[in-house]
Every structure is written in structure tokens, then in C-alpha cells.
N, C-alpha and C positions, 0 to 999 in steps of 0.2 A: 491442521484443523483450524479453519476459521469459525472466531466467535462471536465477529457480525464484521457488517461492511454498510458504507453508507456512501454519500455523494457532499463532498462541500464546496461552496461557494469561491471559488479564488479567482478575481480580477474576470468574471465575466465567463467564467468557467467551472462546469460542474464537475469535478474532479472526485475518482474514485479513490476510496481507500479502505484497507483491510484491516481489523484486527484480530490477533492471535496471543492465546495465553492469557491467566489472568492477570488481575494486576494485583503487585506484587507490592506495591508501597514505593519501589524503587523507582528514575525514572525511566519512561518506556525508549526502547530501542526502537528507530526508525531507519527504515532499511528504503533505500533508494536502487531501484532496477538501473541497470546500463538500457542504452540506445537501442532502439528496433526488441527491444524485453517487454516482459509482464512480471510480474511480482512470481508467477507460476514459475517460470521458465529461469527466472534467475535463482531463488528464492527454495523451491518447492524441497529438492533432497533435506536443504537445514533446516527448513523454518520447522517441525516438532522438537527440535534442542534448541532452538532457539526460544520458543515459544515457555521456555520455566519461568520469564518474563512478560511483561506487557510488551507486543510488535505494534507497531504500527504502522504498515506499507502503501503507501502511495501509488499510484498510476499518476505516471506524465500524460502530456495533453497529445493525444493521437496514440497511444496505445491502451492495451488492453480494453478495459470497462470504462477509458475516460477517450471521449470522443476529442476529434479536430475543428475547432475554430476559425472562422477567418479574423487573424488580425495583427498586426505587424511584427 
């Protein structure tokens, strides 16, 4: 279950990211997809036990919901 998702600013790129769970006080757990992934496809079966915590999952640049840039 995501409990919002936004787009941030990083070095010229609008970069997606997801959260899930509330926050708990502790700090949050940020989960990084492998290569040619999305946050779904790596992510999807754990992320509601993982989620008894604040997530915070990122999309790299050319997958998922965060697009491809030109630049070196």
C-alpha cells in the first residue's frame, strides 16, 4: 500500500519515489530496486511487512515513473 509518491529534484532530474507505512519515529528504511527493476517488481511481495515502518523507495533514472535524461 502506498501512502503517497512525489517527484524530487536530483542534479537535473525529476526522480520518483514512493512511500509506504507510517512513520514510526524510527529512522525510515530506504530500499533501492536492482537494474532494469521498479520498486513493484523488486519490492512488491515484502513491501506490506516491511511497511510497519516508514519506506522510502526510489526509481533510478530510466526506470519505472522516473524518466531518461541526456547526460553523461
Amino acid at each position: 500500500m502506498t501512502t503517497g509518491s512525489a517527484y524530487a529534484k536530483v542534479n537535473g532530474l525529476e526522480m520518483y519515489y514512493a512511500l509506504h507505512g507510517a512513520d514510526s519515529g524510527q529512522r525510515p528504511l530506504v530500499l533501492l530496486h536492482g537494474g532494469v527493476l521498479t520498486i513493484a517488481l523488486s519490492f512488491g511481495a515484502v513491501l506490506p511487512a516491511l511497511a510497519a515502518r516508514r519506506v522510502v523507495a526510489p526509481e533510478s533514472q530510466g526506470h519505472g515513473h522516473t524518466a531518461d535524461i541526456e547526460r553523461e
